[in-house]
N, C-alpha and C positions, 0 to 999 in steps of 0.2 A: 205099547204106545208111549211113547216121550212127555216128558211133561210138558213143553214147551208146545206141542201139539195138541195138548189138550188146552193149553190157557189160551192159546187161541184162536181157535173154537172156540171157548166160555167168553173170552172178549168181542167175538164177533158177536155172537149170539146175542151179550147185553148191550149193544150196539145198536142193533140191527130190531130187535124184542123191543126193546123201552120203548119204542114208538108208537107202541099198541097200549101201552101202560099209562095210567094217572100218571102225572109228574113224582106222586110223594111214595111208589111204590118200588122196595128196594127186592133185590135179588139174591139169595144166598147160595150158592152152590155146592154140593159137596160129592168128591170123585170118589170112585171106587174103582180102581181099574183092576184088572183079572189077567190072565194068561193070554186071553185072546180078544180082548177089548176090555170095555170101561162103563160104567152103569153111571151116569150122569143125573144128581138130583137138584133139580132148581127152585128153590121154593120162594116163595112170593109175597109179600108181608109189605103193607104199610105202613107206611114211618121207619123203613128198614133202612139200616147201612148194606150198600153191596160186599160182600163178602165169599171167597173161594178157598175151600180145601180140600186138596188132593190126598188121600190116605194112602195107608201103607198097600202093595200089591197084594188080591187076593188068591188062591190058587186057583179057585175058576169061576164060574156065573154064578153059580150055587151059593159060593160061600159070599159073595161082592152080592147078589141079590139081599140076605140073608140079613151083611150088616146095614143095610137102609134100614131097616125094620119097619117098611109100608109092604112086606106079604107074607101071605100064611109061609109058615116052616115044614109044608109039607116037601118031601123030595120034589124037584123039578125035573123030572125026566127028557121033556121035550125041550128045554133048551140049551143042551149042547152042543147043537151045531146049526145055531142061528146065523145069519149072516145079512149085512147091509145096517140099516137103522132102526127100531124100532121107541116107537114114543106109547108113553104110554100118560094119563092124568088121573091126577092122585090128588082131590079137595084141594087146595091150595099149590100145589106140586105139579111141576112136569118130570117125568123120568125119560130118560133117552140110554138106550141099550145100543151103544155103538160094537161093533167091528174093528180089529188094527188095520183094515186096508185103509191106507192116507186118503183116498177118494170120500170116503166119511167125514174127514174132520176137515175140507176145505171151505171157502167162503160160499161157495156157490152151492153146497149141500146143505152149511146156516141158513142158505135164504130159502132151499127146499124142506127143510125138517120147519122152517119158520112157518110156509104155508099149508103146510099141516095142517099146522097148532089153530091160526086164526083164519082160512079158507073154510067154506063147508065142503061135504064129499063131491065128487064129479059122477061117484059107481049111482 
């Protein structure tokens, strides 16, 4: 995935996100992209400056899950070959386990990953 693809993504989403948020709460993100997508951590802090970094490429999920250090180190077998979005919430934390297909990181998938977060289920 491109950097410039992911920052915007992260700009839409703080964009588009803040609107659900107190005025005084800021957003720090930090990328982990992989071989075949990018594990997305956004954390959420009051009285925060917004904040973005992208780190270095990891070789795959395993190792990009790994360096967030929000899950156990046990081997992840099941997910090498996840595909589309997945969101997950971590206490203070959103994480988003993207895909490189560009249909993931457009505007109109910020506003579906966004209803997610603050919709309840429909199942």
């Amino acid at each position: 995935m491109e950097k410039q693809d992911i920052q915007k993504y992260i700009n839409n989403f703080r964009r588009l996100f803040s609107s659900y948020l107190k005025p005084n709460v800021g957003m720090q993100t930090t990328v982990y992209p992989f071989d075949k997508g990018a594990v997305i951590v956004i954390e959420l802090n009051i009285d925060s400056l917004n904040k973005d970094d992208i780190r270095t490429k990891s070789n795959d999920i395993q190792d990009a899950l790994k360096r967030t250090n929000l899950f156990e180190s046990e081997k992840k077998e099941d997910v090498h070959n996840f595909v589309g979005t997945n969101i997950i919430l971590v206490k203070n934390k959103v994480v988003f386990i993207k895909d490189n297909n560009l249909s993931e990181w457009t505007l109109s998938k910020v506003e579906q990953d966004i209803d997610k977060i603050v919709k309840p289920s429909e199942s």
